[in-house]
Every structure is written in structure tokens, then in C-alpha cells.
C-alpha positions as CSV (number, residue, x, y, z in Angstrom):
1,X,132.6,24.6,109.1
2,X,131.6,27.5,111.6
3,X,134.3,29.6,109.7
4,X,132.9,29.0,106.7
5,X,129.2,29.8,107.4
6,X,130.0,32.9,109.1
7,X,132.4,33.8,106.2
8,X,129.6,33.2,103.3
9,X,126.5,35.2,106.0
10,X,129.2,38.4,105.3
11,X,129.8,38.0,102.2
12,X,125.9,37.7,101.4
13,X,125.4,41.2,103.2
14,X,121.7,42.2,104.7
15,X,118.8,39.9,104.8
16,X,115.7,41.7,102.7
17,X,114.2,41.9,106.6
18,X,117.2,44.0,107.3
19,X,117.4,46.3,104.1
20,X,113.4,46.8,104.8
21,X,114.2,47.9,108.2
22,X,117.0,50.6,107.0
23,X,115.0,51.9,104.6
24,X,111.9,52.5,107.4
25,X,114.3,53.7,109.4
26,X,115.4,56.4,106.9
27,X,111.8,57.0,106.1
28,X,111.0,58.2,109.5
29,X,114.3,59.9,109.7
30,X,113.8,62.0,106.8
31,X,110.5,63.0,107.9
32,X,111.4,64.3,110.7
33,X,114.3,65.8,109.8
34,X,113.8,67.5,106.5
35,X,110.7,69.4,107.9
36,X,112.8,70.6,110.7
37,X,116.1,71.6,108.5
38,X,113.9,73.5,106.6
39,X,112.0,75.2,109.7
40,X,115.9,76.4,110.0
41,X,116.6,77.6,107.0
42,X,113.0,79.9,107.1
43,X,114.4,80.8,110.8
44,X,117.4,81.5,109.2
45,X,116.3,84.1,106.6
46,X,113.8,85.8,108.7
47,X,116.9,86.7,111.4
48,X,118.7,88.1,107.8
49,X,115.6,89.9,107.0
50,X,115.5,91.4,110.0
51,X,118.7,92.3,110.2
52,X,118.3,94.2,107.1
53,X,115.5,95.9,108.3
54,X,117.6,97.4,111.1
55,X,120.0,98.5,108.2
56,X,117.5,100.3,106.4
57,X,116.0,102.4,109.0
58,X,119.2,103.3,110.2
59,X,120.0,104.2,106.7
60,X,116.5,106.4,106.4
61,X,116.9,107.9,109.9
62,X,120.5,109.4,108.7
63,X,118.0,110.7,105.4
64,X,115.5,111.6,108.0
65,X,118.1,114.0,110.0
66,X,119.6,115.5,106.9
67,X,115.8,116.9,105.3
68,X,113.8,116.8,108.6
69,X,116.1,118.3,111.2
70,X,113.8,121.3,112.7
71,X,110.9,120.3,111.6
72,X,110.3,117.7,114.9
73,X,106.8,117.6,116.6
74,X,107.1,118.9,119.6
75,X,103.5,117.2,121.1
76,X,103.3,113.7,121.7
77,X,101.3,112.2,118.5
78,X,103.3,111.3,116.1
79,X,102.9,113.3,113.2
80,X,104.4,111.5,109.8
81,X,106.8,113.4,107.5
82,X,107.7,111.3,104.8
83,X,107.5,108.0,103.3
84,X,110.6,107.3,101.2
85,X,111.4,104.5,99.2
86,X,114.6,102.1,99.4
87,X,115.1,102.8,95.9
88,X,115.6,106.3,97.2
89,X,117.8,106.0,99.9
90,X,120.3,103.9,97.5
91,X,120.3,106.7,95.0
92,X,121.2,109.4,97.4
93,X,123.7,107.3,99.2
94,X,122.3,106.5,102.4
95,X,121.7,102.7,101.5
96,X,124.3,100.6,99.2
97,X,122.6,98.2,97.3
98,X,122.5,94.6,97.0
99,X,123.6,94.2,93.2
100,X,127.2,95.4,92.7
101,X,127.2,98.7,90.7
102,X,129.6,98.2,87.9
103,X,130.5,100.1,85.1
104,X,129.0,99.8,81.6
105,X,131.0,99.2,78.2
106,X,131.8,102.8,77.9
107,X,132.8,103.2,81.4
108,X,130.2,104.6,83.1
109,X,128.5,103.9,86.5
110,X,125.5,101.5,86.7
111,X,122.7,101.8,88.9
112,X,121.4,98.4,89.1
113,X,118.3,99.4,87.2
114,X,117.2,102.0,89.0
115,X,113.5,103.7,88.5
116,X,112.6,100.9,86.7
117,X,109.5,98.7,87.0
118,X,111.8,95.4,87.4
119,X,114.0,97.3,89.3
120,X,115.7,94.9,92.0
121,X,118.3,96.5,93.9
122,X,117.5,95.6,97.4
123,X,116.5,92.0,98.1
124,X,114.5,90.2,100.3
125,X,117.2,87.7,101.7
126,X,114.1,85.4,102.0
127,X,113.1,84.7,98.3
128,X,115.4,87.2,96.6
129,X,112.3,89.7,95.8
130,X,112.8,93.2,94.7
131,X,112.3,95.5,98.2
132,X,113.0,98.4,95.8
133,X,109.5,99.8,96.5
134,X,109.1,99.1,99.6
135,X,109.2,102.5,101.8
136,X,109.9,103.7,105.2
137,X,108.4,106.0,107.5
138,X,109.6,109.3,108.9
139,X,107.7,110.4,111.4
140,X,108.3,112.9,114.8
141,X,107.2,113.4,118.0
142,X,108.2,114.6,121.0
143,X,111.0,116.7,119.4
144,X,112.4,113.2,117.9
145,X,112.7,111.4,114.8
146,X,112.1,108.7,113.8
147,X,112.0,106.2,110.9
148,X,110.3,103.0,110.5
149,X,109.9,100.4,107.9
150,X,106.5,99.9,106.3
151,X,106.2,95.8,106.2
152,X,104.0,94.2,103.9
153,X,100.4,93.4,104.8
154,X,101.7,88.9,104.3
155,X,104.1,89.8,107.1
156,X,102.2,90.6,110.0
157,X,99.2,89.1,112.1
158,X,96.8,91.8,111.9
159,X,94.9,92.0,115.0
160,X,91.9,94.6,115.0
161,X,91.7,97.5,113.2
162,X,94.9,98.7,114.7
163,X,98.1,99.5,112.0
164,X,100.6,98.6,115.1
165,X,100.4,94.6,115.3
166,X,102.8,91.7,116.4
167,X,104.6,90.9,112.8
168,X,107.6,88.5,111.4
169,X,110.0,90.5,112.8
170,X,108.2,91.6,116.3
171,X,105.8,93.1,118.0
172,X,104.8,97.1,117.0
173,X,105.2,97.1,113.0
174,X,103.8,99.3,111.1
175,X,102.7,97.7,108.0
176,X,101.0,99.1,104.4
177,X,97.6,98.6,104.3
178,X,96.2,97.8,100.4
179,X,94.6,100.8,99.0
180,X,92.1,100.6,96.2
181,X,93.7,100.1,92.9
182,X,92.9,103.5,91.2
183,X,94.8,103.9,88.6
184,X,95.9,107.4,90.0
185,X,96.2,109.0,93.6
186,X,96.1,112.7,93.3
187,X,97.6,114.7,96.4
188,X,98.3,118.5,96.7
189,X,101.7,119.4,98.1
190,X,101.5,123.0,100.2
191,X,101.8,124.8,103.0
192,X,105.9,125.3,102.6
193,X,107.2,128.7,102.7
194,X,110.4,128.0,101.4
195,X,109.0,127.5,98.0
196,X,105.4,128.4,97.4
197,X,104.2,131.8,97.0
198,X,107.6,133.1,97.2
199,X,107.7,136.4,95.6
200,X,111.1,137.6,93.7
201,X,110.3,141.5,93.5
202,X,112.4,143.1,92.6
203,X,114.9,140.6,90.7
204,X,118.3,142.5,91.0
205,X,119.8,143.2,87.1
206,X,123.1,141.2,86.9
207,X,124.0,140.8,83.2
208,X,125.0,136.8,82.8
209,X,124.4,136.4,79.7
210,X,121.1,135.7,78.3
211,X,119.2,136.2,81.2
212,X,119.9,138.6,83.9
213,X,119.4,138.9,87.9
214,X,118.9,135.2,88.6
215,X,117.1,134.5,92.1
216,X,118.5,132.1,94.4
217,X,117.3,128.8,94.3
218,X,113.8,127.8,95.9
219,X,113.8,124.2,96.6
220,X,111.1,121.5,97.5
221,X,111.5,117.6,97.9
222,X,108.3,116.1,97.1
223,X,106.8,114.2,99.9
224,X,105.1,110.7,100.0
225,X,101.7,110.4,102.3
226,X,101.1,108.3,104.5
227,X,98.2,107.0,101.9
228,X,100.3,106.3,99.1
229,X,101.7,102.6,99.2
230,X,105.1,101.8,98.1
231,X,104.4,100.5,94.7
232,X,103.2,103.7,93.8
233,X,105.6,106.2,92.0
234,X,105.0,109.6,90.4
235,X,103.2,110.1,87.0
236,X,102.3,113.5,86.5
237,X,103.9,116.9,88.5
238,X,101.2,119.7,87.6
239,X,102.8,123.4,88.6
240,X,100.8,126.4,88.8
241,X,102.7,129.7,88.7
242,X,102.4,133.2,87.8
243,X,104.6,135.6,85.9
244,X,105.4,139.3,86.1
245,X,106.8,141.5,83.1
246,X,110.0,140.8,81.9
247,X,110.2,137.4,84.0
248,X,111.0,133.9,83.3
249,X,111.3,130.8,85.5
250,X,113.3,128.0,85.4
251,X,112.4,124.6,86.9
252,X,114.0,121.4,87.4
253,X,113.2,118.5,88.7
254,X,116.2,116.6,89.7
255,X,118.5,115.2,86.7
256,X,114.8,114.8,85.0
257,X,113.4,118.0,83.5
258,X,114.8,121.1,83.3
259,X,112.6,124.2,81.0
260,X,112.2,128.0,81.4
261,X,108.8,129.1,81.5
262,X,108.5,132.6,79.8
263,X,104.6,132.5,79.7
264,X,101.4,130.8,80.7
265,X,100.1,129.1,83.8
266,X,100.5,126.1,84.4
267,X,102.9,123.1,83.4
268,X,102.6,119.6,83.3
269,X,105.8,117.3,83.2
270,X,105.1,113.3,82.7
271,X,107.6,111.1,84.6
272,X,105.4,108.0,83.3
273,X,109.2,106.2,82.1
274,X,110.9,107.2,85.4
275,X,109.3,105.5,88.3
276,X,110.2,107.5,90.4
277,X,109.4,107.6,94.9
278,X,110.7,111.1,95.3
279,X,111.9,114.2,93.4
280,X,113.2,117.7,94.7
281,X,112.0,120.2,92.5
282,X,113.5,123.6,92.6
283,X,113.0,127.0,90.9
284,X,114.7,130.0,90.8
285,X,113.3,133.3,88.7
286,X,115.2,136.2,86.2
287,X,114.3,139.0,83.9
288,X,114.7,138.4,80.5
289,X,115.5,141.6,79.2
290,X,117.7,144.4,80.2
291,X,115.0,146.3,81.2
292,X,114.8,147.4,84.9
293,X,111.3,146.5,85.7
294,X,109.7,147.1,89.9
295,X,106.6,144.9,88.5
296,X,108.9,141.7,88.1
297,X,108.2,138.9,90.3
298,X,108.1,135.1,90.4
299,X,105.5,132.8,91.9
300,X,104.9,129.1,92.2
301,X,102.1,129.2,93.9
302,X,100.4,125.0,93.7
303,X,102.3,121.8,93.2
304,X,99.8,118.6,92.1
305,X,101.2,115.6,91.6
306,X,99.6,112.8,90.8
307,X,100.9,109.0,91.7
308,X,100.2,106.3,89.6
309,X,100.5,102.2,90.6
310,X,103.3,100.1,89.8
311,X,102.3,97.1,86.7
């Protein structure tokens, strides 16, 4: 009789007392535990963010030593030299990209949508955001470089009116502070003797075909302030210049423009469609006729550009 009574109070299973207490039970455990699993996983991809950042300024302190290199501050306040984008760093190299750069149906390289307003070739491992326009700082003192990244504004505790605060990542960030959302941001670029007011006088007569006596090359990479956010990029380059007799100049902006100027003053190029952080511009100057000339010369002599805001 005992058999059978303990037999039959198995085979019924858990009293509803019972089944109410497992499933408390596994309330409270799944209270406490989901909220701390997930407290991992945001742990988790902060250290990967982090990680990344390291990448990047590595990556933008090689860029920095390749354009900056003898142009350190020797004082002790650290005076800022660029602010270039990630997008930048992956298309000269210095960076690879997140998205794997394949080859189109004709056979030609990809660039994981570079220059473009959904650009997203550099993610944030913590939501898979675009970091594309994000930028970092080159900046020098005491005959050093160095680079650092500009976080967000949402990733650091802002303490003051300090820019160096205690942030997701540590303590002195420097973080982008919001500008006011003009639909343009007009600086100047100047004061660079290896390409304004450069004078080509005389220009050497080498026949090479249409043109003759080219100049060497004159070349300038653009330079982000410290006032122009990330998710800025260039709309309009404005060059001034000025001509002597006989003289053309040709100017290119990266793969992007490319004209000879025979006349004028002034020429405005749109990069609207490009999106673009940074561009070198270059010039270089020629007669254009076979005519030995002493008046010839050659002069940029003011680059405007004016940045308009990511939409």
C-alpha cells in the first residue's frame, strides 16, 4: 500500500504549491540576473570600443608623423594641427575598415561607400553606428605629437566648462562640443609658404607638348579647425589667384577636380556630392605659348573653403 501511494505521488508530479514556488523562484532569478547579464554585455562593448579607440589614434598618429613631422611646437601649450576624419584615415590607408572592401561586378575595388552621407565604414562595436565622421585630433607640444580622438558630447560627464573631462573610456577626453547649426562654416586657410604666394618667375621653356615649362608641383592638404565638428565636410573650395602673360595654372584637388585656369581671378569648385573631411590641393604653373616671356609668374595667393553640416 505504501508502494503504491508513493508510486501514484510521482507519477502526479508537483503540487500547484510547488509549481507556484518554481515559477517565483524564476521570477526573482530572472530579475536579477537579466539586468546584470546585460550590465555585461554594455561592459562588454564599451572595453571593444575602447579598444578601437586605441586603434584609431594609433592609426592617426602614423598620419600625424607622415604630414606633421617638423612642424612640432616646441612650447608647452598644445597647439592643434589637424582634425581628420576616420573616413580619411581609411582612404589613405592608415585605418582598414570595418566592412570588407570587395570588388564590384566589373571588377573593381569598393570602398564601402565612402564620402557618402550613409557612409558606414567604421562602426561603433556598441550599436553598430557609422564612426565615419567622427574625427581625431592632431595636436603638438613640446616638440611631440600627438593624436587624440574627439568623443561625442553623450560619451562623457562634462564637468565645468573644461573640454578635458572623465568620459566612457577614462578620465582626460577630449570630446566635440555642438556648434550652432549654420548651415555653413567659412574658414580661411593661410599662412603656408609652400603654397601661397608662391611666385613661378621665370617659368623655364621646355616644349611638352601643349604647354611648355611646367613648374613643380605646390601642394597643400586642407586642414580641419578645431571649430569644425566631425559631421561637417567641405562644400565649397574658393581659390584666388593671379596670372602673368603667357601663364596658365592647373589645379587639382585630389582624384576630384582637375582644370587649367588661363584667365580670371578667382575659382569656385563645389564638392556638395563628395562629403568630403580633407582634400590636398595642389598647383603647379606653365606658359602657354612658345613665347619666352620674364613677366610670367603664377600665384595662388587665398584658399576659402567653406564647410557645410552633414543631413
Amino acid at each position: 500500500m505504501n508502494k503504491y501511494k508513493s508510486h501514484k505521488r510521482f507519477k502526479l508530479g508537483f503540487t500547484l504549491v510547488e509549481l507556484l514556488a518554481v515559477i517565483v523562484l524564476m521570477a526573482v532569478l530572472i530579475t536579477v540576473a537579466v539586468p546584470a547579464i546585460t550590465k555585461v554585455g554594455k561592459s562588454l562593448k564599451t572595453e571593444s570600443f575602447c579598444s578601437k579607440i586605441q586603434i584609431i589614434e594609433a592609426a592617426a598618429s602614423e598620419y600625424a608623423n607622415d604630414y606633421f613631422t617638423g612642424k612640432e611646437n616646441s612650447g608647452s601649450n598644445k597647439v592643434g594641427l589637424d582634425n581628420i576624419s576616420l573616413m580619411d584615415l581609411v582612404n589613405m590607408g592608415y585605418l582598414k575598415s570595418d566592412v570588407n572592401i570587395g570588388t564590384d561586378n566589373k571588377g573593381n575595388p569598393t570602398t564601402c561607400n565612402l564620402y557618402k552621407a550613409d557612409s558606414k565604414c567604421i562602426l561603433d562595436p556598441r550599436d553598430s553606428s557609422s564612426m565615419d565622421y567622427e574625427t581625431v585630433r592632431i595636436w603638438s607640444a613640446n616638440n611631440k605629437l600627438y593624436a587624440t580622438y574627439r568623443y561625442k558630447e553623450s560619451d562623457i560627464n562634462k564637468t565645468g566648462d573644461s573640454q578635458i573631462v572623465d568620459g566612457v573610456c577614462g578620465s582626460n577626453m577630449l570630446y566635440e562640443e555642438k556648434i550652432a547649426d549654420a548651415g555653413v562654416v567659412q574658414n580661411t586657410v593661410s599662412n603656408d609658404a609652400n603654397f601661397f604666394n608662391v611666385t613661378v618667375k621665370p617659368i623655364k621653356v621646355k616644349e611638352s607638348g601643349e604647354v611648355y615649362g611646367w613648374s613643380n608641383y605646390y601642394s597643400y592638404r586642407t586642414i580641419r579647425p578645431d571649430n569644425i565638428p566631425g559631421n561637417y565636410y567641405i562644400g565649397t573650395v574658393v581659390i584666388s589667384y593671379e596670372l602673368g602673360n603667357h601663364t596658365i595654372i592647373e589645379l587639382s584637388i585630389g582624384n576630384y577636380f582637375d582644370v587649367r585656369l588661363t584667365n580670371g581671378n578667382s575659382k569656385i569648385i563645389d564638392f556638395s556630392e563628395n562629403h568630403l573631411g580633407n582634400a590636398d590641393i595642389s598647383f603647379r604653373a606653365a606658359l602657354n605659348s612658345t613665347t619666352r616671356d620674364n613677366g610670367a609668374f603664377a600665384k595662388v595667393t587665398k584658399v576659402v573653403i567653406n564647410w557645410r553640416k552633414l543631413t
